[in-house]
C-alpha positions as CSV (number, residue, x, y, z in Angstrom):
1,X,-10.9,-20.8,0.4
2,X,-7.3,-20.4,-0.3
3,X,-5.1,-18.3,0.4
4,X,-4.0,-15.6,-2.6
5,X,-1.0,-14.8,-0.6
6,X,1.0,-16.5,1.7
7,X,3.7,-15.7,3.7
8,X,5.3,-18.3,6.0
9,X,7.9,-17.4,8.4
10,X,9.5,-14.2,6.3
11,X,12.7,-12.7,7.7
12,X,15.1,-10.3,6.4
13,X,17.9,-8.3,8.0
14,X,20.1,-5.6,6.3
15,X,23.6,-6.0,8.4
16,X,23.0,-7.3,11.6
17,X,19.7,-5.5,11.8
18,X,16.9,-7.8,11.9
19,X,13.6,-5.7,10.4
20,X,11.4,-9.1,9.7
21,X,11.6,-11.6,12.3
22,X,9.3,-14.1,11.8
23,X,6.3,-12.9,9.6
24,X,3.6,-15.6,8.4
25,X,0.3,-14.9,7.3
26,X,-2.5,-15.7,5.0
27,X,-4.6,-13.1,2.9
28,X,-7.6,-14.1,0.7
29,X,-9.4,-12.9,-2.3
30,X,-11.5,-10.1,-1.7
31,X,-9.6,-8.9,1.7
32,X,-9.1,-5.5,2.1
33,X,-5.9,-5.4,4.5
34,X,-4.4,-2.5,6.0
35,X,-1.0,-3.6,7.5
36,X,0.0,-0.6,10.2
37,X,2.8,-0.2,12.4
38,X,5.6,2.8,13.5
39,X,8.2,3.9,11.3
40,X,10.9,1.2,11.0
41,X,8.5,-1.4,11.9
42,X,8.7,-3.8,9.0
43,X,6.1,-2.1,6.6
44,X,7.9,-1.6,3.1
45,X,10.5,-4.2,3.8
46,X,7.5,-6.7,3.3
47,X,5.8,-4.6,0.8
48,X,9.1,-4.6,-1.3
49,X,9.1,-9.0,-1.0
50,X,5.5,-8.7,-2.2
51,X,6.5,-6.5,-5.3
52,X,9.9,-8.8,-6.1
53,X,11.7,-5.6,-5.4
54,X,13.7,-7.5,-2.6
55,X,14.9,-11.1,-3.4
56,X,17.0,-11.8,-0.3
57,X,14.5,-13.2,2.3
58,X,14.6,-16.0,4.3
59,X,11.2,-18.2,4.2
60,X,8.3,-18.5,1.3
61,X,6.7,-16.4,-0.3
62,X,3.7,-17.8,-2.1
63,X,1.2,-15.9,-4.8
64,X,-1.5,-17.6,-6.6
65,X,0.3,-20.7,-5.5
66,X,3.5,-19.4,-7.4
67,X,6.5,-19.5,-5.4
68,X,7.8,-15.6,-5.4
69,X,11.7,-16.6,-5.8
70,X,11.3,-19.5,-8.8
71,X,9.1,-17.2,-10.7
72,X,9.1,-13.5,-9.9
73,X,8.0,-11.8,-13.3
74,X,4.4,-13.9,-12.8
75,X,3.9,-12.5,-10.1
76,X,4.8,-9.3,-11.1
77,X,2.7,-9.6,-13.7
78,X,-0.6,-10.1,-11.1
79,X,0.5,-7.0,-8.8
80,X,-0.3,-3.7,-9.2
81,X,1.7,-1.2,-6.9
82,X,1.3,2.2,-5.8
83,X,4.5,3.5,-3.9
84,X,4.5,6.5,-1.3
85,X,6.9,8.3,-3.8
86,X,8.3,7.2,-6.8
87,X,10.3,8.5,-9.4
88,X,8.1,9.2,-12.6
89,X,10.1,10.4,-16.0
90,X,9.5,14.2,-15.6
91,X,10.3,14.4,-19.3
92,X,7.3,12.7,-20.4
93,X,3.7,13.0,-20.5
94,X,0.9,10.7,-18.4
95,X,0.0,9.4,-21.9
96,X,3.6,8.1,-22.5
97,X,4.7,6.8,-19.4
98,X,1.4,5.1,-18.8
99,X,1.8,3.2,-22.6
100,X,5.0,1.7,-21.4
101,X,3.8,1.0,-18.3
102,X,0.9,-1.1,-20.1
103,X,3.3,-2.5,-22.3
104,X,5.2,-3.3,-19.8
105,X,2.3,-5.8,-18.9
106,X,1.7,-7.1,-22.3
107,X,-1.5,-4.9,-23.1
108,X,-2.7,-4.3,-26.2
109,X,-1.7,-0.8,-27.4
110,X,-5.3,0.3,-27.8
111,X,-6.9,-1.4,-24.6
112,X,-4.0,1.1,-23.1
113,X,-5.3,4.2,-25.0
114,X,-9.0,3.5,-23.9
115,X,-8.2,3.2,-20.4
116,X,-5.7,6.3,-20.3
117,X,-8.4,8.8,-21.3
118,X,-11.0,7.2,-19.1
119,X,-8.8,7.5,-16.1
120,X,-7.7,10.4,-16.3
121,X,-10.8,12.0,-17.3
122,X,-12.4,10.2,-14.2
123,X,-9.6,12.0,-11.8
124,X,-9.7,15.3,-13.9
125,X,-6.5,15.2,-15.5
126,X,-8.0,15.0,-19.3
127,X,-6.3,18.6,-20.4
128,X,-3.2,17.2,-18.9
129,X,-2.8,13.8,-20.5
130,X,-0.4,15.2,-23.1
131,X,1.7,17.7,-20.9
132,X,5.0,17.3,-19.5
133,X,5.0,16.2,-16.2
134,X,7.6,17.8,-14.9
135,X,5.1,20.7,-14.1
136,X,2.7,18.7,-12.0
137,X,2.2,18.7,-8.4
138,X,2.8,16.3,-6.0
139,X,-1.2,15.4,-5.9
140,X,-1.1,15.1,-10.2
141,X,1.9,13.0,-9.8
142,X,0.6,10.6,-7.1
143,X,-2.6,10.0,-9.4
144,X,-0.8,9.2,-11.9
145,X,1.1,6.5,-9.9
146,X,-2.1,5.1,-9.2
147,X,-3.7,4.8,-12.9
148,X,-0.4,2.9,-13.4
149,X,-0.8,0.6,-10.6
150,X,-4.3,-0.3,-11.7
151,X,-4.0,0.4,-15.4
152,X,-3.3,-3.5,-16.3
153,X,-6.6,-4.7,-13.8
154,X,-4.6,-6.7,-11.5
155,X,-6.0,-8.9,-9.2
156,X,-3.3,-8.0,-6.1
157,X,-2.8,-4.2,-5.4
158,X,-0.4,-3.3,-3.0
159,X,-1.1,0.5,-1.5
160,X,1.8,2.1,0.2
161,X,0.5,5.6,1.7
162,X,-1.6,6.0,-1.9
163,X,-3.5,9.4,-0.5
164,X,0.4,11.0,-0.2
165,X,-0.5,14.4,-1.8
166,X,-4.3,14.3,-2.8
167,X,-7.0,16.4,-2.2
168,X,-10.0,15.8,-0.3
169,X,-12.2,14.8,-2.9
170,X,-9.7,12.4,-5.0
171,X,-9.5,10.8,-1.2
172,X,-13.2,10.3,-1.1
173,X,-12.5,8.6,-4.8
174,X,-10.2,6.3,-3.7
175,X,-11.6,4.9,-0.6
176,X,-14.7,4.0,-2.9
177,X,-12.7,2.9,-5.3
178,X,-11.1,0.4,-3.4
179,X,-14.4,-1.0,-1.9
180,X,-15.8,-1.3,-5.4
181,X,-12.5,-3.5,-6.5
182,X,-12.9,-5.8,-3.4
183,X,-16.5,-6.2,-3.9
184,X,-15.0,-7.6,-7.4
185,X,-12.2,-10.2,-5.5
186,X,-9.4,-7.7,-5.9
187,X,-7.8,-8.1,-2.9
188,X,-5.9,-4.6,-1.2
189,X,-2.9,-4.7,1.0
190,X,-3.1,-1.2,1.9
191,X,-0.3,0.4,4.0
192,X,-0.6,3.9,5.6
193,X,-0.2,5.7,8.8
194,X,-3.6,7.3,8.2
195,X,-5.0,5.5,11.0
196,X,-8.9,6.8,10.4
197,X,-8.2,6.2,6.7
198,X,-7.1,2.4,7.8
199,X,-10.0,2.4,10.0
200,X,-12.4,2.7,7.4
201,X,-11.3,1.1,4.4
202,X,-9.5,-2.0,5.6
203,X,-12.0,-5.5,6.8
204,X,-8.9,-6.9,8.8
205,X,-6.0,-5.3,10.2
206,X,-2.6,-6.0,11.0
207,X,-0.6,-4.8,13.3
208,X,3.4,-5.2,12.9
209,X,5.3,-3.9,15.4
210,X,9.3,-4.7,15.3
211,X,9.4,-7.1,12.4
212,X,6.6,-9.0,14.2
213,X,2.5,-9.1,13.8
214,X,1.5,-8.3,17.1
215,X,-2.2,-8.0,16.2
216,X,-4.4,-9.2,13.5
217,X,-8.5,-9.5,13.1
218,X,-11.1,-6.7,12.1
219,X,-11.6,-3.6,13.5
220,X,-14.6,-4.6,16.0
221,X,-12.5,-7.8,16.7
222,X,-9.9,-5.4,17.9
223,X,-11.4,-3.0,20.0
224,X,-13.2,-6.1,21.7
225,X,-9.6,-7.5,22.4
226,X,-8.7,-4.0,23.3
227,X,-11.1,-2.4,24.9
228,X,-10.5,1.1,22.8
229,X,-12.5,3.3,20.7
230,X,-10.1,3.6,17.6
231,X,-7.4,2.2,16.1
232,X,-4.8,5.2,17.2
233,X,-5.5,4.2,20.3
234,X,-5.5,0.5,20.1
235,X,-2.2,1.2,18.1
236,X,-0.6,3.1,20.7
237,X,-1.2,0.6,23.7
238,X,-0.3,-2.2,21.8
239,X,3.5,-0.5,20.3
240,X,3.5,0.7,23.9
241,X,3.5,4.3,23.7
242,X,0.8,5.5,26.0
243,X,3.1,8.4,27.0
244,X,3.0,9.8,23.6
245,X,0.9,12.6,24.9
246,X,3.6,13.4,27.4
247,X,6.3,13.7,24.2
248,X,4.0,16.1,23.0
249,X,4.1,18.1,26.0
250,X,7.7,17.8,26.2
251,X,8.0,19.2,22.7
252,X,5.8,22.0,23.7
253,X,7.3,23.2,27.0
254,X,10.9,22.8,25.1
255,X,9.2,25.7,22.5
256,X,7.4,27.7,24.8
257,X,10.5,27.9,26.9
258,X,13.0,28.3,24.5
């Protein structure tokens, strides 16, 4: 099978700080990937390649065999993206922003409309679909950014945090949601620091640590290499922080004895 994306020795640096250092890797259709690591470690720098948001790499990029830098806007075009936090137009309404979102794609006008009220009825949001979202909550907002990642079918989506903000229930909907669209060859590079969340969704993980991949296989695969029973803890002795329970007692004696 090939590869739907491939990476092959991906680096970027913003001044002389090197964030990616050597990145290559393969993901196929139907994988669901969740790509982990500590804050700093790499995460959205790659994430932003993916999306064509950064342009400024060293290495290839390569998306349903299209080269990433020679055509960007097809590849685009196959990628749906749902960011931690984004800016939505507060002025508008779900039903707006989501028609030039689709139109943004090329949809039909009415394909847009159909899936609009479907989606939003399926998340609860059908009284809101014509109000102002400058009144919504952080939870309302977030599903919205997800009906637009997903609103033009694409074959690639790219999760950063996507549960920022949702209730326990529209949590339980997305983590069947996205084993429903791998089961259909959508393949999910899900990012999050939701370890259990990762956990359970994902059928491979990779670790970056440092602009590197310091681990990469399933979950079993991992705590066999390991030796661990979860990934928070496989995390933390592979980033090398087993003392982060003596931070924690640090940070509670500093309040106690304050």
């Amino acid at each position: 099978m090939k590869p739907i994306i491939s990476m092959r020795h991906l680096r970027k640096s913003y001044g002389s700080k090197q964030v990616l250092k050597d990145i290559s890797l393969d993901i196929y259709p139907g994988q669901v990937i969740g790509y982990i690591g500590s804050n700093g470690a790499g995460k959205s720098t790659t994430v932003k390649i993916l999306c064509g948001l950064i342009s400024d790499y060293e290495g290839e990029v390569y998306v349903n065999d299209i080269n990433l830098k020679e055509d960007v806007l097809s590849v685009k075009g196959s990628i749906g993206y749902v960011p931690e936090m984004a800016e939505l137009y507060d002025m508008l309404t779900p039903s707006e922003f989501l028609q030039f979102t689709g139109s943004l794609y090329g949809m039909r006008a009415e394909v847009i409309s159909e899936r609009i009220q479907r989606m939003m009825t399926a998340f609860g949001m059908e009284q809101n679909i014509h109000q102002r979202m400058d009144s919504f909550s952080k939870g309302m907002r977030q599903k919205v950014l997800i009906i637009s990642g997903l609103l033009h079918n694409p074959n690639i989506i790219i999760l950063d945090e996507p549960l920022s903000g949702l209730d326990a229930n529209s949590v339980i909907i997305i983590k069947e949601l996205i084993s429903r669209l791998a089961k259909e060859g959508k393949t999910i590079f899900y990012c999050s620091h939701m370890m259990d969340i990762v956990e359970k969704v994902s059928d491979r993980i990779v670790l970056i640590s440092d602009g590197t991949i310091i681990a990469d296989g399933s979950f079993e695969e991992l705590k066999l290499q390991q030796g661990n029973k979860s990934l928070e803890q496989i995390f933390s002795n592979l980033t090398a922080n087993n003392s982060l329970s003596g931070v924690a007692d640090e940070l509670f004696n500093a309040i106690e004895q304050s």
